[in-house]
Structures are given as C-alpha cells and as structure tokens.
PARO-538905 format. One record per residue (C-alpha): z negated, y, x negated; residue in three letters. Coordinates in pm, whole numbers, plus 50000, padded with zeros to 5 digits. Each point is the difference from the previous one (the first is absolute). Layout:
% PARO-538905
ZYXALA;...
% end
This chain:
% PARO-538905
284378472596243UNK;497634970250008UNK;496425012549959UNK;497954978849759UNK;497034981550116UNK;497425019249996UNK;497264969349855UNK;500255005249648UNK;498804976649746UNK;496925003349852UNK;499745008649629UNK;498634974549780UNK;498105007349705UNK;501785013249690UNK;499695039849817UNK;504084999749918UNK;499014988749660UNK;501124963749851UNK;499654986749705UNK;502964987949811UNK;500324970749714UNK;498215021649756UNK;496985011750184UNK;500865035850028UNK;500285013750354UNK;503455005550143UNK;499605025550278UNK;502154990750342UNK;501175024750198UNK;502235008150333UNK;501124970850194UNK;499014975349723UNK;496265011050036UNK;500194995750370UNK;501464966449947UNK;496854986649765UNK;497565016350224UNK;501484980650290UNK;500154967949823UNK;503654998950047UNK;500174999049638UNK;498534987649679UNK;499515029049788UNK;501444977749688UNK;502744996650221UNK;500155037650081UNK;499415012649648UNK;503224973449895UNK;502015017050242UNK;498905033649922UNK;501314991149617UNK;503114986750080UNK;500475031750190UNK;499325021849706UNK;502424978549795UNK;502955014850169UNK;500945034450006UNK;500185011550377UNK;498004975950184UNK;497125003350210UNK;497444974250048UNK;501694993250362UNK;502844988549826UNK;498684980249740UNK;497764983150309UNK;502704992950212UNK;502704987049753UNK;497104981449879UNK;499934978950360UNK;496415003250056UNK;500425017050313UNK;503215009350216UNK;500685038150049UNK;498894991850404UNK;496814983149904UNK;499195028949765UNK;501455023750207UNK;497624984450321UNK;496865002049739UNK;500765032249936UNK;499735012450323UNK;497334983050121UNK;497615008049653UNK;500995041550056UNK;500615003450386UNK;503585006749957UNK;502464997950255UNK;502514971749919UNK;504385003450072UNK;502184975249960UNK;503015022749832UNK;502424975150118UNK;499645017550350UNK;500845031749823UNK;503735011949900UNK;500315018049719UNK;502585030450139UNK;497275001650262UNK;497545012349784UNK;499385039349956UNK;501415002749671UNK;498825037549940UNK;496304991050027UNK;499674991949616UNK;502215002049710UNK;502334974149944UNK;499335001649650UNK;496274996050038UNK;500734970750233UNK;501434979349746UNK;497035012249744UNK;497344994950218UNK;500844971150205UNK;498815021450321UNK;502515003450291UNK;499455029150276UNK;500024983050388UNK;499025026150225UNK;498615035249991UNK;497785011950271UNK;498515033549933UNK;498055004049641UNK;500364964349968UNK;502584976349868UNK;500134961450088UNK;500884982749653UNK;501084967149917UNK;498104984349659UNK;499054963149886UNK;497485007249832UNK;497145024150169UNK;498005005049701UNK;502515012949786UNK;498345032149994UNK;502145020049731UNK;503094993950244UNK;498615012750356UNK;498285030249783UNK;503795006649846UNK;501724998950343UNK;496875018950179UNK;500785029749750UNK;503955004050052UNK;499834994150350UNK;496875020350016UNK;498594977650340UNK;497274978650089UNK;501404960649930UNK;499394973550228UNK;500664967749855UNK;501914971850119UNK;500064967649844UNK;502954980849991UNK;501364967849788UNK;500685009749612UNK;503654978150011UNK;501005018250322UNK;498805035749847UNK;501624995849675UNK;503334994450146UNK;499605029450231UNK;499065015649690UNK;503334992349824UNK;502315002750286UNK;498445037750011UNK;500695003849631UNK;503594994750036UNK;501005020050315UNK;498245028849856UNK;501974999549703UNK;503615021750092UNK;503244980450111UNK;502234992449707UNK;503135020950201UNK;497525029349984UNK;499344994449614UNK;503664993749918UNK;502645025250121UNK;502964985649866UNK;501545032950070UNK;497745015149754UNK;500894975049747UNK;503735000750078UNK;501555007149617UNK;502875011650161UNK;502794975850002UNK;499154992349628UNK;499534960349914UNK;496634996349967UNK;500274973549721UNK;501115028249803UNK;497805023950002UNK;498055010449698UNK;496984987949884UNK;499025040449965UNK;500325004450376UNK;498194966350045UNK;496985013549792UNK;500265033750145UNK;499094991550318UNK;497714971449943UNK;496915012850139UNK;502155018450347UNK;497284993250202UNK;501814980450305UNK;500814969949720UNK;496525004149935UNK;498874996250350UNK;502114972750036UNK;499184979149724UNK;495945007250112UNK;501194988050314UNK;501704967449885UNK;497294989449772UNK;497515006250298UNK;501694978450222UNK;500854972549742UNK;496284993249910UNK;498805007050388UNK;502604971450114UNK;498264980749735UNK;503314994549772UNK;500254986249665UNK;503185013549865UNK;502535032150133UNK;503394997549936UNK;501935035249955UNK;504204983849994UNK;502875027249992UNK;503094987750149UNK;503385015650032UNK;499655014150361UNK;496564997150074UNK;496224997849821UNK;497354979550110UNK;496324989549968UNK;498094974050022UNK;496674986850024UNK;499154959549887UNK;497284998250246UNK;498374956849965UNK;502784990849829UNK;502865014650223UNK;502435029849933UNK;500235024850274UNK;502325029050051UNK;497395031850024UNK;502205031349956UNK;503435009349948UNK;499825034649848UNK;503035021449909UNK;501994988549748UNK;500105040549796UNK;496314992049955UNK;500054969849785UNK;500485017449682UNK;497115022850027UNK;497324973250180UNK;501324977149649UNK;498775029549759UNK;497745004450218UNK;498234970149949UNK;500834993949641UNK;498295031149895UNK;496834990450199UNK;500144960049798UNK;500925020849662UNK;503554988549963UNK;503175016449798UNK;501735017650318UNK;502715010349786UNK;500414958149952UNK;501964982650259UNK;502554975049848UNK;496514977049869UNK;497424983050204UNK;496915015949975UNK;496284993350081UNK;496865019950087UNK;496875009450176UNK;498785019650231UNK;496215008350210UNK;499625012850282UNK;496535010150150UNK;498994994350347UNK;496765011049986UNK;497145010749699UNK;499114962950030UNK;503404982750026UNK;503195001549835UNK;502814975150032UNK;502194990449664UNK;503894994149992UNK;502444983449782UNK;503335015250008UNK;503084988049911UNK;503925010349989UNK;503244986149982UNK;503165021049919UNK;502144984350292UNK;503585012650115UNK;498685028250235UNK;497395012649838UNK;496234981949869UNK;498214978050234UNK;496394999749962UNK;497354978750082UNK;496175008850011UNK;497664970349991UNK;496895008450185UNK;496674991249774UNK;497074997650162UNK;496714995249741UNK;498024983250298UNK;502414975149992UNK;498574989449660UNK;496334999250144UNK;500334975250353UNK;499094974149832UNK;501164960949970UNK;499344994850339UNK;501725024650151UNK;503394985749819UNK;500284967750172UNK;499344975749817UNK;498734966550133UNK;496254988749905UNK;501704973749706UNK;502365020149858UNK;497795036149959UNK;497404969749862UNK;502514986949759UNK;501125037649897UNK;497065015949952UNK;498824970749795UNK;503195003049791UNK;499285035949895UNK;496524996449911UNK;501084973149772UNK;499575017849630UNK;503704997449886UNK;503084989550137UNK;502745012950195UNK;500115007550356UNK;503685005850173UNK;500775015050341UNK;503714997850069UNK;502175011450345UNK;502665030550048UNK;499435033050017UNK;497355013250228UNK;498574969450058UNK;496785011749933UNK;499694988649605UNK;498295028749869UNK;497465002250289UNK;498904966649903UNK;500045004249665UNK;497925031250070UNK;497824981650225UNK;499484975049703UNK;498705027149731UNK;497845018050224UNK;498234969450039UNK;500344994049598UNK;499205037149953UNK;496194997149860UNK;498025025749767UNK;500344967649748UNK;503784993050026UNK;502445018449795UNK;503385002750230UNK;503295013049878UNK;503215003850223UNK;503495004149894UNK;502245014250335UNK;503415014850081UNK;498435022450126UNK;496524997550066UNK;499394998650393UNK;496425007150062UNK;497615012949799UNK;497244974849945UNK;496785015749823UNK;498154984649727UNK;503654980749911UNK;502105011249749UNK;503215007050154UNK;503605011949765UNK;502945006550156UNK;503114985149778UNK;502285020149885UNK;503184986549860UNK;501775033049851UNK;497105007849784UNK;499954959249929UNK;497114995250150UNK;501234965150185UNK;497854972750153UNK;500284982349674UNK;498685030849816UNK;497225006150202UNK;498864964650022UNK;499655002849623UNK;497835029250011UNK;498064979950244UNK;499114973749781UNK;498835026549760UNK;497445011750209UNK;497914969850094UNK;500684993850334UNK;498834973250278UNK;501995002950255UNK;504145011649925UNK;502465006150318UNK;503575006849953UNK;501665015750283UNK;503114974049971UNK;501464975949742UNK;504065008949967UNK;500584986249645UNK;499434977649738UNK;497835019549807UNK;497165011350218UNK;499954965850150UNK;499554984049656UNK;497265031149892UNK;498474987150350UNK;499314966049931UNK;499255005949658UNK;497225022650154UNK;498984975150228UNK;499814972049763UNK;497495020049782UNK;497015004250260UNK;501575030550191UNK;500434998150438UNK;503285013250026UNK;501635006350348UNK;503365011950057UNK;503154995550289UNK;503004983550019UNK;503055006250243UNK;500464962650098UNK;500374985050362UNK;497094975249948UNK;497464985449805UNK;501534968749818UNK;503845018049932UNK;497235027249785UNK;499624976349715UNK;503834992250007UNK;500685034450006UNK;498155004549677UNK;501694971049803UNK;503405018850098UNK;498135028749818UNK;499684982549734UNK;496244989449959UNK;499234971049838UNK;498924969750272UNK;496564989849808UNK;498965040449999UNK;500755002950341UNK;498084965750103UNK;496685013649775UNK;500005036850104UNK;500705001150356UNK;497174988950231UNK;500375011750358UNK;503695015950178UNK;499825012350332UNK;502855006950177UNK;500235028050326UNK;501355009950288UNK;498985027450234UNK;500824992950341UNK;499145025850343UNK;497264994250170UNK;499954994750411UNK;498485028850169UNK;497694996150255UNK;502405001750286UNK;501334964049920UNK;500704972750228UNK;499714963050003UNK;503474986549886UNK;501474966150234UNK;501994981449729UNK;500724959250011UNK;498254976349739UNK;503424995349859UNK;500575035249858UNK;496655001649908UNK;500294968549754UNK;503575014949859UNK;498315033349930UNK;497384979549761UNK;497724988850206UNK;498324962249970UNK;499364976750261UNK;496085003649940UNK;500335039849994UNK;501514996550400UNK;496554986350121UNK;499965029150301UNK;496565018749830UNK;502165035249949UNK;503255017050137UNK;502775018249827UNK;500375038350101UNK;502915018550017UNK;500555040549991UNK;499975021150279UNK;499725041849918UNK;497635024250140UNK;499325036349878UNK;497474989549727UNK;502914980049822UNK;503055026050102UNK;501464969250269UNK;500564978749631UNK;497164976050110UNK;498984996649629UNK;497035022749821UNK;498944998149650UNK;501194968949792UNK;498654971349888UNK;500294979749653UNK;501244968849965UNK;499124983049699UNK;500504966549724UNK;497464994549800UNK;500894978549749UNK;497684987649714UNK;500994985149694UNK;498944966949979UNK;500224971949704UNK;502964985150215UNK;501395029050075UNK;499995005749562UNK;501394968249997UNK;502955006650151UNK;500885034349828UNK;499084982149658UNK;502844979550096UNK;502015028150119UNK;500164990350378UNK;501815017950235UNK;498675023350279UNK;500384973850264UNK;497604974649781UNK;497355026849969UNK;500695009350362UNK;499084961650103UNK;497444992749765UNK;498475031150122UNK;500224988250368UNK;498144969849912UNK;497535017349924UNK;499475016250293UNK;501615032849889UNK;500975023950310UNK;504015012149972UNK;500495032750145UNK;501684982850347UNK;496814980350064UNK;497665032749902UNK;501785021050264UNK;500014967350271UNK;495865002649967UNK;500465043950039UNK;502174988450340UNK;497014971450112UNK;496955028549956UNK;502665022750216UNK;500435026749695UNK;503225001050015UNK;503644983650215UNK;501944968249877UNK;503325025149993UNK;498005020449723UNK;498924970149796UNK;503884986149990UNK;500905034849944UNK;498354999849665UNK;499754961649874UNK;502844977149913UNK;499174962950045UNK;
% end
C-alpha cells in the first residue's frame, strides 16, 4: 500500500453552505464539501453536480463527478487521500480471487460499494472511493462488527471489482439448473401442457435462474437478451455494444417453464402460444433503483423465442452531450426543437438509439410551461411531467387514434413513437402544420431516402416540404476501449475508406482494437453515435416540390455542407472514438 503524503492541504474558507441561482443555501456535504473548501471546486460547479446526481436514481455524487470529467477517478482518488490521511492502493495490483471473500457479505459489497482487503485482529482493511461516505463504512462496521480502516482506491477500478464480485457471488447456472430435475421423462417437451407449465412456474431453481440471467445481462451492460429454443439445444444470449454473444446454454426440458415463467412476471396470456405477444416487466435492484424491460415472443418451430430489451431511465437523462453529436449538428437540433411548430424526424434501424434521442430531446423540451403528449408502442421510459399512452391496437386505440386525442387536449410538443402508415403520417403533418412540434421515427437507412420513403406512403410532396423541418439520421457504433493501439495503415486505404486529401494532413492517427479484461479481449467498450443531421432548407423544398429523388436531396444536401453518416463516423475514427473497421461496418458509401 502506498501511504499518502502526509502534507495535507490547507482548508480554505467556506461553512459547506453555497448558494444556488435562487439565493437559498444549498448545503454541501462529503467529498463535495471537501472539494469547495479546498478550492478544487466551485461550489456552483459542485451544487450542478450534486443535481445531476439526484436526477438519476442510484447515483452518488462520485459518479455524477466523474462521468461529468471534472476530475479522473486517480486525481480524485489522490485528493482524497491526501484531504483525510488515507492510505491509497492501486486495485490493479490486487486480484480479485485473492481477496478474502468471507470478510463482508457479497451482497453488501455490491450495495455498499465497500470491498474487504485484509483482516488483522478487530480490524478490517476496506477498499472505498469515497471516504466520507459515512452511511456505507457505518453499514459494513455493523455486519462485520470491526473497527474499519479505510483505503482509498480509484472509483473506475472499485466499481468493476465491485461488479466482478456481484457476479461470482451469484450461484453457477449448472448448480441452478439440474436438468435431471427437469427431465419430463422421455415426453416431448413441446407438448407438454400449459397446466404443467403454470404449475410449476414459480419452482424456485427457474426462479433462481432467471434472477441470475437478468443479473448478469444488465452487469455485462447488455441492451437486449435473447432466450431461442432450438430442436436439440437452447441458448442465451446477451447483445452487449451492439454484438450478440452466446451466455448460457441451459437444458432444453427447462424452456417451457423459464417461457411461463417470464410471461407471467410481463403479464402475458401463458395459455397463448400460437400469437406474438408483448409485455413488461420491473425488476428492483435496490429501494433506489429498478431496471424496466420490454418483452417480446415469437411462436417459432421449437417453442417461443423471447427477447427482453433492457430499459434503462438514466439513459433518458445523459444529456445531448453525452450522445455524440458534433458541436453543429446538436446546434442545428436543438435549435430545430425549440422552434414552436414543425416536425422533427429521427430515422435508423432498430436499436439505433432513436428513442434515447428522442428522449433526450423532450427532457430538454420538458418545462412547467410546455404541454407534452407521447404516443408509443410501448412506452419505454417513464418521463415525468410528460404525458405518456401506450397504443393499443385491439381496443383501437392506434397511433392515429391517439394522435387525435392529442390534438384535443392542447398540446405543444406531440411525439409519436413511429410513423408505419398513411394515416398517422398525414394526422402528423396536419399537426405540425397547425403550430404543434411534433417528433416521431422512421425505419429508413438515411436522411434524404426519409422523405422518399414518405411519398411511397403516400403523403402529398408540398405537405411534406412545409411540415418537416429537421431529419436526423443514426447509427450507433462501439466505442474503442482504452487499451487501443495506434493503427499503421497506407494513405491509399485511408482515402478509399472516405477520407480526403486535406483530412491526411498527419495531426491524428487511426486506432485499432486490441482486448484487455475491462472490454472482455473485444477491444471495444460502450458505443458511440454516428449521426446526419440534415435540415430542411428552401433548396432542399425545392427539390421535393418537384418530386426529386433521394440522390438530388442527397447532393443538394452535400452542398450544403451536410455530414452523411460515412463522413460522421470518419471524424469519430480522427478524435480516436472509435476503428475505421467499425465505421465501414455500419455506413455504406
């Protein structure tokens, strides 16, 4: 362990207190204080912080500090030690299976954020980020019932610890699932009733299990799970930044039960399974956070596959700047919303990030003065102070329905989760043409083939040319991790790729993967957008007027300096975001 040094600096004045915008004292506590008293910190900076940190269920003012970039977890993690007299560890030098694992509760770990290192006597070494997080030591000091010495290490390195701890102490999946004890005995399990299903839905190893899965799905930091019955076998897996991956392959005489299993926890028929269904399900990981799901089936030859979509309601809360956007297109978005009426598109496949933007778009609309009204299939996360209605198309309430209630109800702003058909396109435009913001999606590869995707709809050229004002069009493509390398390529590739002469001027360096234990040997962690940003100009009305093709509005929109998604994800490789094989992985030319 690397003692701290033992000069400490000196407090400055300040009483913990700060005024915010308002006047009225906002009182600092913990690390923050420290922070302000040591003039490491502007307490308007501190008390921003402290609200974004509120904002989000879960977080800590750590986090909210860290992800905010004002410090690195080693700067803050060196402060911290040398403001409290704290040992400091690198936990790099430490292996997790080394670790005594029996000093405090795994479970507690993982609540806490406190990890046991050593035990000598009545006192217990721990591992913590954050030394003045009080209501943590005081938890772990009363299970353990020992004197704590604190150690401070990096919040990034402890947090992974942290997670890595969380899964091994959850059970193996062989010792959930016996298939022995699920053997039906030689009967085809496709047949078997939906009364045996039901009967043993809540047999407590398919419960384990299914704990178990979900656990791991939103530790690995996945977006979707994929539960696919096959003939001979069953599998699971986990879209972790963009990727499948094989997780599990449990027995195949469980698939029936962990189906009803999971259809009675999302509220679905379980006697039902020659229809596609859809539902939704919670599950709580702590008294502060709970994680949604969308689930889905599919009646397939072997049985239903199923596919959870992971919903996180922070997503909805990072902010533009966290999505990726360069400086002129989050300027030419932002000032497209804010525009009083109109109608905003974002277009791309599916999970390409669409409804985080769009969400990311409303919370900045969302304003005690704004009336906002959504329309979703279903509604992903729950946005307070909007209006959000889930459509429902066997009761009849359809897009088209509900966008007519809408307009009923004096709204500002309208989103519709996605334009399919002729009708709540129309209902759209005749909503934006009559002082209303409407947003809404498309499933279209880019920008310009949008507005020739809604003549083959059917919408009339001149409502299309004086409704829509802004599309955006999105990719989402995995971000480097840390462990990357500088790439050697020739200038030749480089210009096929995309690249211009001017771009080659030897200022930056492409980077290629390599894999290290943070990114699971993929060399890729966390994903990046790519984006087109494509106002809708006079000349750009023009052409549709006229009823140009995509390729005119394509060029016209080059000309004026319009980004296409190719050259968006070229300027991702030049800041070193993300590798050249990624960007051609996701762009056509």
């Amino acid at each position: 362990m690397q003692a701290a040094n033992p000069s400490r600096p000196v407090p400055q004045s300040g009483n913990g207190f700060a005024p915010n915008a308002g006047g009225d004292a906002v009182v600092l506590a913990g690390i923050a204080r420290a922070l302000v008293q040591h003039q490491q910190l502007r307490p308007d900076q501190a008390i921003a912080i402290q609200k974004k940190a509120e904002a989000v269920e879960g977080q800590l003012f750590i986090d909210a500090l860290i992800a905010s970039g004002t410090f690195s977890a080693r700067q803050l993690a060196v402060f911290a030690a040398e403001a409290f007299g704290h040992p400091l560890l690198d936990l790099d030098a430490v292996h997790v299976d080394a670790l005594p694992h029996e000093l405090i509760d795994r479970k507690l770990v993982t609540e806490t954020r406190v990890i046991g290192l050593a035990r000598r006597g009545n006192r217990i070494a721990v591992a913590i980020s954050d030394p003045t997080d009080l209501q943590a030591l005081d938890r772990v000091r009363f299970h353990t019932q020992a004197a704590l010495d604190p150690v401070v290490v990096e919040h990034d390195k402890l947090m992974r610890m942290v997670t890595r701890l969380g899964q091994s102490a959850s059970q193996k999946l062989s010792e959930l699932v016996d298939a022995s004890e699920h053997d039906l005995g030689g009967e085809d399990p496709t047949t078997t009733t939906t009364l045996d299903a039901s009967a043993d839905v809540d047999d407590a190893p398919v419960v384990k299990f299914l704990q178990k899965v979900l656990m791991d799905a939103i530790n690995a930091g996945a977006s979707d799970l994929h539960f696919e019955p096959y003939e001979k076998f069953y599998r699971i897996r986990f879209r972790i930044d963009g990727e499948l991956r094989e997780m599990a392959q449990p027995p195949l005489a469980i698939k029936e039960k962990l189906a009803s299993r999971i259809k009675v926890i999302s509220r679905m028929d379980i006697s039902e399974k020659r229809v596609p269904q859809d539902g939704r399900m919670k599950l709580a990981l702590s008294s502060t956070r709970a994680i949604d799901f969308r689930v889905s089936t599919l009646p397939t030859l072997f049985g239903e596959k199923i596919v959870m979509r992971i919903l996180d309601p922070s997503s909805a809360k990072l902010g533009i700047d966290a999505l990726g956007y360069e400086p002129d297109q989050k300027e030419a978005l932002l000032a497209a919303v804010q525009r009083p009426y109109g109608m905003v598109l974002v277009t791309g496949p599916t999970g390409s990030g669409k409804t985080v933007s769009l969400y990311t778009c409303l919370n900045i609309l969302n304003q005690p003065g704004v009336n906002i009204s959504t329309a979703e299939d279903p509604a992903e996360i729950n946005l307070p102070g909007v209006n959000q209605v889930n459509v429902n198309d066997k009761a009849g309430l359809s897009f088209a329905a509900a966008l007519k209630s809408f307009l009923r109800q004096d709204p500002d702003v309208i989103m519709v989760g996605e334009i399919r058909d002729l009708e709540t396109a129309d209902i759209s435009i005749k909503a934006a043409q009559t002082g209303h913001m409407v947003l809404s999606t498309l499933h279209t590869n880019d920008a310009p083939t949008t507005l020739t995707r809604m003549m083959n709809m059917g919408v009339a050229p001149f409502n299309i040319a004086s409704s829509v004002i802004l599309i955006t069009a999105q990719r989402l493509a995995r971000r480097l991790c840390t462990c990357k390398q500088p790439l050697d390529v020739d200038e030749g590739v480089l210009l096929q790729t995309g690249f211009s002469e001017a771009d080659l001027d030897g200022t930056w360096q492409p980077y290629r993967p390599v894999g290290c234990e943070r990114c699971n040997g993929s060399g890729y962690k966390g994903r990046v957008g790519i984006y087109q940003v494509m106002p809708i100009t006079e000349e750009i009305q023009k052409i549709i007027l006229a009823g140009g093709n995509a390729l005119q509005i394509a060029k016209q929109a080059e000309i004026e300096g319009v980004r296409n998604l190719r050259q968006s994800g070229l300027r991702k490789v030049r800041q070193g975001m993300t590798s050249i094989e990624e960007v051609l992985a996701c762009t056509n030319e």
